[in-house]
C-alpha positions as CSV (number, residue, x, y, z in Angstrom):
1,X,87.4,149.9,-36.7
2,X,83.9,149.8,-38.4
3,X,83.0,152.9,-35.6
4,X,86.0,155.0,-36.7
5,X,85.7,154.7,-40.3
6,X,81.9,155.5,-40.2
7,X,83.2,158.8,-37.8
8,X,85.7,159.5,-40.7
9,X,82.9,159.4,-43.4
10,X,80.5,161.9,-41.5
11,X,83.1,164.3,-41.0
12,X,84.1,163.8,-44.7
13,X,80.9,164.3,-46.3
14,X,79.4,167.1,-43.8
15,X,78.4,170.1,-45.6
16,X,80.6,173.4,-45.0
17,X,79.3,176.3,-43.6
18,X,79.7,179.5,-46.6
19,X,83.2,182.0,-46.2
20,X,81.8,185.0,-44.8
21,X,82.1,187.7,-47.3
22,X,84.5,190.2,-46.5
23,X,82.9,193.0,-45.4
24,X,82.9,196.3,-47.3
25,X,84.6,199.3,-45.1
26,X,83.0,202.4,-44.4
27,X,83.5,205.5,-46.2
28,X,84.9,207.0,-42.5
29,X,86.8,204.4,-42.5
30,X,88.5,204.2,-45.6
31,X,88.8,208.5,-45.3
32,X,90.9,207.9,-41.9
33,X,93.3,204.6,-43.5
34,X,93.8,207.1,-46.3
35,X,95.0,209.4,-43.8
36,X,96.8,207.5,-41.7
37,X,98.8,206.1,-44.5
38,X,100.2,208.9,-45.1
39,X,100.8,210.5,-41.5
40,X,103.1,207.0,-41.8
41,X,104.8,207.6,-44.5
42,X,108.2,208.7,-44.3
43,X,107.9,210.3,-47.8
44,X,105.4,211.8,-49.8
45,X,106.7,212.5,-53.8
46,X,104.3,214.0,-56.7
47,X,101.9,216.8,-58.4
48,X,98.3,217.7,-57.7
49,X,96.6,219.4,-60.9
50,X,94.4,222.0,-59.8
51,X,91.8,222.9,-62.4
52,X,89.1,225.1,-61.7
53,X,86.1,226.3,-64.4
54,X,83.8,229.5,-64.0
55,X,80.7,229.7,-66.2
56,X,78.4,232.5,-66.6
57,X,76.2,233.9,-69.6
58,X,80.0,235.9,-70.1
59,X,81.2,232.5,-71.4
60,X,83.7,230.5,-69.7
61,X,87.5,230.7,-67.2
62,X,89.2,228.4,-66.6
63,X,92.5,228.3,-64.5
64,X,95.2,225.6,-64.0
65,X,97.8,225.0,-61.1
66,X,99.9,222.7,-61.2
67,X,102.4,222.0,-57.8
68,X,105.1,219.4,-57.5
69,X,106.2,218.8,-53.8
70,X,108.5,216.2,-52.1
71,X,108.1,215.6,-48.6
72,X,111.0,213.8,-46.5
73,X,110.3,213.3,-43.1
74,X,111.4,214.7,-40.1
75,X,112.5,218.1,-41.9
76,X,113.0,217.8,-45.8
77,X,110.6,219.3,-48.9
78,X,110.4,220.9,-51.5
79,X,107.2,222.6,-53.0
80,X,106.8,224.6,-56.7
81,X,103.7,226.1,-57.5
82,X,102.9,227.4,-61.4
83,X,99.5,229.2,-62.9
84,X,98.3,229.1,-66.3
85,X,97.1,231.1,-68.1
86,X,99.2,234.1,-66.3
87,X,97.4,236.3,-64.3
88,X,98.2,239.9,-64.1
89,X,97.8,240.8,-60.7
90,X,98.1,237.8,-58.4
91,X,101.1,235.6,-58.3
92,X,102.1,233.2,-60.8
93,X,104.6,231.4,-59.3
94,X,105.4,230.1,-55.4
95,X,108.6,228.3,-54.6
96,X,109.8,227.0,-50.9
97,X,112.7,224.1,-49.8
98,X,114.3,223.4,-46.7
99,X,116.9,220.8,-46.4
100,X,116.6,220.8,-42.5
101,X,118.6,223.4,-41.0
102,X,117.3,226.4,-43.2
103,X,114.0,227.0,-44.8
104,X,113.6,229.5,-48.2
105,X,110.5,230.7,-50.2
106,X,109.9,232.7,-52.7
107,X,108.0,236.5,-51.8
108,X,105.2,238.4,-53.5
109,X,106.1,241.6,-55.1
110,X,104.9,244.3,-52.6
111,X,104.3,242.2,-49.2
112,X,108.4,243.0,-47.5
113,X,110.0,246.3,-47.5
114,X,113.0,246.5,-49.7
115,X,111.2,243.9,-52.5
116,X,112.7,240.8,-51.5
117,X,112.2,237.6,-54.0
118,X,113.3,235.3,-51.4
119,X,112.8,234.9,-47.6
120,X,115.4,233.0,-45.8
121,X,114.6,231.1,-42.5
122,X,116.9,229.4,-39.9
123,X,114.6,225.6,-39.2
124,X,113.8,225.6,-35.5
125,X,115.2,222.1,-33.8
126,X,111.3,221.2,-33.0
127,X,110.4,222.0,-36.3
128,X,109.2,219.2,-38.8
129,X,108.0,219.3,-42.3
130,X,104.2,220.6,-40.5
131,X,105.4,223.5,-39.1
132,X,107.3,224.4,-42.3
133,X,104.4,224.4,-44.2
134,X,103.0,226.6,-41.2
135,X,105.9,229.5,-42.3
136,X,104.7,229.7,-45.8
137,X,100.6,228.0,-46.5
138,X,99.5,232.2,-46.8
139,X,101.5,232.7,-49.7
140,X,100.3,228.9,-51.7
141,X,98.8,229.1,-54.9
142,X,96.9,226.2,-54.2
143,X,96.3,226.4,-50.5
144,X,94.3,223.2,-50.5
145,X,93.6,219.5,-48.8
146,X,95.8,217.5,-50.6
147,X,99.0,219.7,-50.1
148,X,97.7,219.6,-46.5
149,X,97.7,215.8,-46.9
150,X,101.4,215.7,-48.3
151,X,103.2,217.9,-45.6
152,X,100.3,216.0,-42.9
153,X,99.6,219.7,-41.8
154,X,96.7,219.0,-39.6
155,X,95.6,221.9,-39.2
156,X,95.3,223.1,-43.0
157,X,93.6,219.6,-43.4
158,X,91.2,221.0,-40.5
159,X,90.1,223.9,-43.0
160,X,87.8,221.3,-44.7
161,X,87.3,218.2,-42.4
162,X,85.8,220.4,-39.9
163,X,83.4,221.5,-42.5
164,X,82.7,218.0,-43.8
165,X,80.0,216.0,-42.4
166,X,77.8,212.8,-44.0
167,X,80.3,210.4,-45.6
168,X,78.8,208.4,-47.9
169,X,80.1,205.6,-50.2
170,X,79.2,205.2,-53.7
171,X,79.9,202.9,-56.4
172,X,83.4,202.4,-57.3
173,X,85.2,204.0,-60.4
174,X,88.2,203.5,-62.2
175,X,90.5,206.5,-62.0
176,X,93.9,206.5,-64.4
177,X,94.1,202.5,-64.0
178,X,93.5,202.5,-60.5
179,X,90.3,201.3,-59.3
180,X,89.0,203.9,-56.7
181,X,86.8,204.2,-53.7
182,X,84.0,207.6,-54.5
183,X,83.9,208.7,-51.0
184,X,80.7,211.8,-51.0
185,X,80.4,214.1,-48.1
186,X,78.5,217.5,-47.7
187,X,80.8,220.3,-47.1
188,X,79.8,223.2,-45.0
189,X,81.2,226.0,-47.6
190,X,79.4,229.0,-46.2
191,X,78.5,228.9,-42.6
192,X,75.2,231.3,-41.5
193,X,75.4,234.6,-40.9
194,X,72.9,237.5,-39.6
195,X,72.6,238.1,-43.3
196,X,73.1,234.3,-45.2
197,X,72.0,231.0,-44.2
198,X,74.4,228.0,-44.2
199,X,75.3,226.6,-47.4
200,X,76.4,222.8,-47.9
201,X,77.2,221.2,-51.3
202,X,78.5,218.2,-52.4
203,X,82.4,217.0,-51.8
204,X,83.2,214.1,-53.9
205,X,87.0,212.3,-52.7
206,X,88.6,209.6,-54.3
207,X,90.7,207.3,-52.8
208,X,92.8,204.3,-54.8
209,X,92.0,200.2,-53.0
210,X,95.6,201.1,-51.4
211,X,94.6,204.5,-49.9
212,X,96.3,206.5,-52.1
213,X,94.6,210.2,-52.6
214,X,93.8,210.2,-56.1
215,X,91.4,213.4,-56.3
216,X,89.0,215.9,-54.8
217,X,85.9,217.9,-56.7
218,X,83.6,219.8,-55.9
219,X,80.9,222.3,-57.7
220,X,79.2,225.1,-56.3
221,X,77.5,228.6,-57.4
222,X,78.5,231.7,-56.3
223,X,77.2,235.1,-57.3
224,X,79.5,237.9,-58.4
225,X,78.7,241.5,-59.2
226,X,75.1,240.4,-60.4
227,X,76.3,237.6,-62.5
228,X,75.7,234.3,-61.2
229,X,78.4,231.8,-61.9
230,X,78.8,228.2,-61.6
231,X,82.3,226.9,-60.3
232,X,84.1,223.7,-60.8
233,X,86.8,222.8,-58.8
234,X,89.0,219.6,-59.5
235,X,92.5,218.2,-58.4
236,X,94.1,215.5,-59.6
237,X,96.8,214.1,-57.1
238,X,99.6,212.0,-58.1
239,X,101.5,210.8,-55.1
240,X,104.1,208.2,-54.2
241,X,104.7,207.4,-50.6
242,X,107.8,205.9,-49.0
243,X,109.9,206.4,-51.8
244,X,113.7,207.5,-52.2
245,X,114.1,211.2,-53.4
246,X,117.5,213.0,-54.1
247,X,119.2,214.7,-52.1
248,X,119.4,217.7,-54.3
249,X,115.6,218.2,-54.6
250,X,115.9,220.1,-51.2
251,X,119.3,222.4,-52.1
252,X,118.5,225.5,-50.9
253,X,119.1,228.9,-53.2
């Protein structure tokens, strides 16, 4: 008895080891869950704000566009794409849906004999909400990662992460309310030429503790005509995955 109790009291009193902290993912890591949550998701609902800023000793542009999409998996979307202020010779507006068995999306003026607004397309049997966004990504406003990211178009997302190299974390932010990973990689905007060396700049990504997508910038300068210009380019996505959108969102007109 006096042998067990003294047992009992050692283990009792022993001193416990520390809780290993939990360790801090990289930023490859956390770039790939963010991805891989939504090549999972069934559905992909929201708007990315597209805001881009041109300086120069000529003042200031600025230009907004603003898309709402909703993605339902295998076939289903919807995409609307709006510019302001209005320019007067590109596009303004871009509109495509499918519900599954056909696919429609709005036309430049000039780019189809006869003027068509609309272009009507039967949806291949192999063909998923990817390769629908294959028919159309040309004629985007915003051709850009996040709407890649949405539709889980791997190869539009390929038009930047095979340019992007060096992922680096930084210190945490708060974005809306959401408190964000800063995920900062160099982006390979210009590859060399005979005539230009390669240029990298900074890509800054931001991605929510649940690996949402919450926003992409990026600043470079460009030269233009003799006038040296320095560009800022923002979007701000708002997406909800796996959620329930009506059936009507994908009517086709």
């Amino acid at each position: 008895m006096i042998a067990t109790l003294a047992l009992s009291m050692v283990v009792t009193f022993a001193p416990q080891a520390p809780e290993a902290e939990a360790q801090q993912p990289t930023a490859k890591e956390v770039f790939q869950e963010m991805l891989s949550r939504y090549h999972a998701a069934k559905s992909v609902s929201g708007t990315v704000v597209f805001e881009q800023a041109a300086t120069s000793g000529l003042g200031e542009k600025r230009v907004v566009i603003t898309t709402r999409l909703a993605v339902s998996k295998p076939k289903k979307f919807f995409i609307e794409q709006s510019r302001n202020p209005r320019d007067d010779v590109m596009p303004n507006s871009f509109a495509a849906v499918s519900d599954g068995k056909k696919l429609g999306y709005t036309v430049p003026k000039g780019l189809l004999p006869g003027d068509p607004p609309k272009l009507f397309e039967a949806v291949p049997d192999y063909s998923g909400v990817s390769e629908g966004m294959d028919a159309f990504a040309p004629l985007l406003l915003d051709r850009s990662f996040p709407i890649a990211v949405a539709f889980y178009n791997e190869y539009e997302m390929r038009l930047l992460t095979q340019e992007l190299g060096s992922l680096t974390l930084l210190e945490d932010r708060t974005v809306g309310e959401q408190e964000a990973w800063v995920i900062k990689g160099q982006y390979i905007r210009f590859r060399r030429t005979a005539n230009r060396p390669e240029v990298k700049i900074p890509i800054y990504f931001y991605v929510s503790k649940s690996y949402d997508l919450l926003g992409v910038v990026y600043e470079e300068g460009l030269m233009d005509g003799g006038v040296q210009y320095n560009i800022k380019s923002r979007w701000t996505v708002n997406f909800q995955r796996d959620v329930e959108i009506p059936e009507a969102t994908f009517t086709v007109r």
